[in-house]
C-alpha positions in Angstrom: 121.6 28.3 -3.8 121.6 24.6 -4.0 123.8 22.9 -6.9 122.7 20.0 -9.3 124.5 17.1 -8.4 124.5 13.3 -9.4 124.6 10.2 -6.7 125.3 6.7 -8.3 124.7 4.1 -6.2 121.6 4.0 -4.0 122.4 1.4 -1.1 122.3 1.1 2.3 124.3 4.0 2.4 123.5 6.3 -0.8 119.7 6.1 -0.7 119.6 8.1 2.5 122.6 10.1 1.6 121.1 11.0 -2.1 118.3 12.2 0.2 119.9 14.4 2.7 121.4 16.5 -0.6 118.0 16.7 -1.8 116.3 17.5 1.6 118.9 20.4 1.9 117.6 22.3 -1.3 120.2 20.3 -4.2 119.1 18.8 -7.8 119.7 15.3 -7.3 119.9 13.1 -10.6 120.0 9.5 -9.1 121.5 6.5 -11.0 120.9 2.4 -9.6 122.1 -0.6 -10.9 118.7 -1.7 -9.9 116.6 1.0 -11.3 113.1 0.0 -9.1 115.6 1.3 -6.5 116.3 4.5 -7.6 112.4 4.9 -8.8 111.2 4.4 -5.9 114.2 7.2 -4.1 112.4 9.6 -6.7 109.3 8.9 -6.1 109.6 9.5 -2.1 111.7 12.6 -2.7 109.4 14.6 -5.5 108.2 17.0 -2.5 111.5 18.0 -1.3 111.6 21.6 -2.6 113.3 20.9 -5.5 111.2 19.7 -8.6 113.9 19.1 -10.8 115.4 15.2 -9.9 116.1 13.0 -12.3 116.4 9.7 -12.8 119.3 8.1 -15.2 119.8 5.4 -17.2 123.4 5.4 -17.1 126.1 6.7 -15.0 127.1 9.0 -18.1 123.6 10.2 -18.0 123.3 11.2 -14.8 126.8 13.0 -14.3 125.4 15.3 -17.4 125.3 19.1 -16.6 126.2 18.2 -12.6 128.3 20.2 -10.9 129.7 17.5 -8.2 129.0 14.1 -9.2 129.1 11.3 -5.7 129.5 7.5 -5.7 129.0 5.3 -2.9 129.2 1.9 -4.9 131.0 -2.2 -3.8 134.1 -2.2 -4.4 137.1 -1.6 -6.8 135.8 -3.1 -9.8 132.2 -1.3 -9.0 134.2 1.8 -9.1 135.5 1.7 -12.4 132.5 0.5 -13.8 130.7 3.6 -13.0 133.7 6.0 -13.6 134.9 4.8 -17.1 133.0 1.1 -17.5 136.3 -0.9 -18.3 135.2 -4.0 -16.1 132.8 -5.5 -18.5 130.1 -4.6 -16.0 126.6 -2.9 -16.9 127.2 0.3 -17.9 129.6 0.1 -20.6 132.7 2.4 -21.5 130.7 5.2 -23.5 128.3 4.7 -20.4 130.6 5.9 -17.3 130.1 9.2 -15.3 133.7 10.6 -16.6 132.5 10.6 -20.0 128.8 12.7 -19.3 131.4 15.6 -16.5 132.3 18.3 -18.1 136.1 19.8 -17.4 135.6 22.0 -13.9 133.0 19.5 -12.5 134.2 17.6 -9.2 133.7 13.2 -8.6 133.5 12.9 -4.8 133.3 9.0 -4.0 132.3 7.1 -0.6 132.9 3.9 -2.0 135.3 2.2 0.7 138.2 1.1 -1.9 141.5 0.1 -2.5 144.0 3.2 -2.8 145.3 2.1 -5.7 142.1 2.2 -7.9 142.0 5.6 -6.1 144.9 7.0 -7.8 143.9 5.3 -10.8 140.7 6.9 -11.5 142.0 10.2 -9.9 144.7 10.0 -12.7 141.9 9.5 -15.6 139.8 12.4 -14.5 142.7 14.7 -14.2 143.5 14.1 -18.3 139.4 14.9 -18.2 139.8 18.5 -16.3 137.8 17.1 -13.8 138.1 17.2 -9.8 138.7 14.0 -7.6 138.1 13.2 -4.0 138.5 10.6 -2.5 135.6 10.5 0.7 134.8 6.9 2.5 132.6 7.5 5.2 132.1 5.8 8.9 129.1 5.6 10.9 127.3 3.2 9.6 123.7 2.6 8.1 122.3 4.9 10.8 124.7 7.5 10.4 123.8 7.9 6.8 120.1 8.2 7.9 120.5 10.7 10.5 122.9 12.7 8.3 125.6 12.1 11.3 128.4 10.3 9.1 132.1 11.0 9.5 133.8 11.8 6.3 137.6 11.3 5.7 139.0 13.1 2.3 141.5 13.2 0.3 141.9 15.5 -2.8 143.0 19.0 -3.8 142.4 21.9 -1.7 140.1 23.8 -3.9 138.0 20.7 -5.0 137.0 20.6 -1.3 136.5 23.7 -0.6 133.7 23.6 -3.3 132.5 20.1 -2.5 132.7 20.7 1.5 129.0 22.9 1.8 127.3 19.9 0.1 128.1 17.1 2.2 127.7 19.1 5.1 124.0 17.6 4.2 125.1 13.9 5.4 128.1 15.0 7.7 128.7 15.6 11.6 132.4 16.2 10.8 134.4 15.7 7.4 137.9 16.9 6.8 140.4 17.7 3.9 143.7 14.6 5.0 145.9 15.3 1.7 146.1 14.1 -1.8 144.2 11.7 -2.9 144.3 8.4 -1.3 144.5 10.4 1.6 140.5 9.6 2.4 141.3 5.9 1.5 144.2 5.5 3.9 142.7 7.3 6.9 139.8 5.1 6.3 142.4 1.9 6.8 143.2 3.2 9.6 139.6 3.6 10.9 139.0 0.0 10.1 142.3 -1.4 12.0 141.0 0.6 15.0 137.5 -0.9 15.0 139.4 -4.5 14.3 140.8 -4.5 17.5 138.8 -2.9 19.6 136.0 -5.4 19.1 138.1 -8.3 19.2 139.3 -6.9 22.8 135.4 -6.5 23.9 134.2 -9.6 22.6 136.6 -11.6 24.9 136.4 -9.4 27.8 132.3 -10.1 27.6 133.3 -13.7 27.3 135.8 -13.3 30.2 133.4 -11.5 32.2 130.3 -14.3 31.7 132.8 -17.1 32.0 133.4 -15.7 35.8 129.8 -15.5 36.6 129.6 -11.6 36.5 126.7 -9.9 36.1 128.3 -9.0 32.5 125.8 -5.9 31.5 126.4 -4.5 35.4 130.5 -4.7 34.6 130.3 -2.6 31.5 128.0 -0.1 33.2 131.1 0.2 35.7 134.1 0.0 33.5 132.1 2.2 30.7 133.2 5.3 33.3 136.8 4.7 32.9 140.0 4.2 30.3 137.8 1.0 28.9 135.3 3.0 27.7 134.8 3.2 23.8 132.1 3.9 20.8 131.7 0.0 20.9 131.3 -0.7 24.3 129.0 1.9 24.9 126.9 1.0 21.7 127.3 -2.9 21.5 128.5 -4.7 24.2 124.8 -4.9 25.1 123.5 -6.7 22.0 126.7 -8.5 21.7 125.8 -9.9 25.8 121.9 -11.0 24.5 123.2 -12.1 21.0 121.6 -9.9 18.5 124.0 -9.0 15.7 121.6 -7.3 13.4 123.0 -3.5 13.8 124.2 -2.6 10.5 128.2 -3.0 8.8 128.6 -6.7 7.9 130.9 -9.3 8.1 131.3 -9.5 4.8 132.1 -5.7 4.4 134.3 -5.5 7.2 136.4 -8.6 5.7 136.6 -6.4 2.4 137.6 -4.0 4.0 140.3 -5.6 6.0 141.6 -7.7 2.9 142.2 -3.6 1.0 144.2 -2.6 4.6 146.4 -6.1 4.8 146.7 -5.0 0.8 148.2 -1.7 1.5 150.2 -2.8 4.2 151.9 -5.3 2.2 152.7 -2.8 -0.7 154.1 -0.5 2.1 156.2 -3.3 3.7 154.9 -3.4 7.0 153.5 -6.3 9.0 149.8 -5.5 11.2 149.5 -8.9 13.0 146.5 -8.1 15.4 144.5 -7.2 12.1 145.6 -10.2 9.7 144.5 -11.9 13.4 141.1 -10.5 13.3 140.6 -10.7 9.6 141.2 -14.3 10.2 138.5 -14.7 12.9 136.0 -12.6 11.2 136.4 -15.8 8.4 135.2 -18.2 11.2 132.6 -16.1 11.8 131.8 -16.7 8.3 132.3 -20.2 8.5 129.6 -19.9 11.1 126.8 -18.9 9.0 127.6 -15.1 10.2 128.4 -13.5 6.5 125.4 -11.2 7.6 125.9 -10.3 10.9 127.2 -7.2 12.4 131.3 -6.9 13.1 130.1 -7.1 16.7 129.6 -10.6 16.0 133.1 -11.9 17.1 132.1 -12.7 20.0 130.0 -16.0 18.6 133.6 -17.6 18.3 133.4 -17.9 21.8 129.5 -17.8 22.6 128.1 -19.7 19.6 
């Protein structure tokens, strides 16, 4: 039997996530800050099976009665606007999901955030009786569409166990890391990976063009061996013709880096191929590529 869930936030990310939960038999309540967005989710998933969705008004609204409530907003301050509205954002204090979640019910978020406003909001649901995990997610737009994302948690072993059938709608693999901020952190570690494996392709394709190889032919070789990685196989392609329109952003990815350069500082440790990177990915910037696709580094050397 399906549960009756909320999803605030409706995005690249949540509007096809909200719809794999309610494709797999759940009452979804929806919540937007734009609500033509989230009228227009409801409107293409009325003949899922499930009559009951909702739209909300508010994130207190739509966390009302539901037994897990998901997130998948910006950023920090996004976060707290939607869990207790303390940001002088749009939904207002008496407005946030905490205050609609009764004690027993579980927030799972996807947000990609700091770990500190992590433990933060963690710490106010606890006084609430109410479950936290922590969830970012990787794979990308197209993971979220083809309910393929990996999902990286952090949280309380029973609060997972119940929350762990349900996102089994959007998930080729998700796993229980440790407390909270556990999700948060393993997600850091994600984006340091993806940092400097895309630096290292973007100047081998330049490397490999500057020596008059046939550039698409060398990967096609290399791909078989210790080279061989998710970005190579799936970018090194577009990144050769110049097409940078596949998904995660610059900006994004430079929010992203700027939370891991954050929690490295805190923890006293120095990550100089990533403060590198971060700083490249702010030329990319420079050069009009704000939009663009991470694979876009290689423009600093290709235009």
């Amino acid at each position: 039997m399906g549960k009756s869930v909320a999803f605030l936030g409706l995005g690249v990310m949540g509007y096809p996530m909200a719809g794999h939960l309610a494709g797999a038999g759940h009452k979804v309540t929806v919540y937007n800050r734009n609500p033509e967005r989230a009228a227009k989710w409801l409107l293409e998933h009325r003949a899922t099976g499930v009559s009951e969705h909702g739209l909300a008004a508010t994130p207190r609204e739509a966390a009302e009665g539901a037994d897990v409530v998901f997130a998948c907003v910006g950023a920090d301050d996004d976060l707290r606007d939607i869990c207790i509205g303390d940001t002088g954002g749009d939904t207002g204090g008496d407005n946030g999901a905490f205050a609609g979640m009764t004690a027993g019910a579980i927030f799972c978020d996807h947000t990609t955030v700091s770990a500190v406003v992590t433990r933060e909001m963690a710490a106010v649901a606890a006084e609430r009786g109410i479950g936290y995990l922590d969830a970012p997610v990787s794979g990308g737009e197209a993971g979220a569409v083809n309910g393929q994302l990996t999902i990286m948690v952090g949280g309380a072993e029973g609060d997972y166990a119940s929350v762990e059938p349900v996102i089994k709608a959007y998930a080729k693999m998700a796993r229980l890391l440790g407390p909270v901020g556990a999700g948060q952190t393993t997600k850091m570690v994600n984006q340091i990976c993806i940092a400097g494996v895309v630096q290292g392709l973007a100047e081998a394709l330049h490397f490999a063009l500057e020596a008059g190889l046939d550039a698409k032919a060398v990967v096609e070789v290399i791909s078989g061996g210790a080279a061989q990685s998710w970005q190579m196989d799936n970018r090194a392609g577009t990144m050769i013709d110049g097409k940078f329109d596949f998904g995660f952003a610059v900006d994004w990815m430079r929010k992203d880096l700027a939370i891991v350069l954050g929690e490295a500082e805190g923890m006293g440790i120095s990550l100089p191929l990533t403060e590198l990177v971060d700083g490249f990915y702010a030329e990319v910037q420079e050069m009009g590529g704000a939009r663009n696709d991470t694979s876009s580094l290689i423009r600093r050397f290709r235009g």
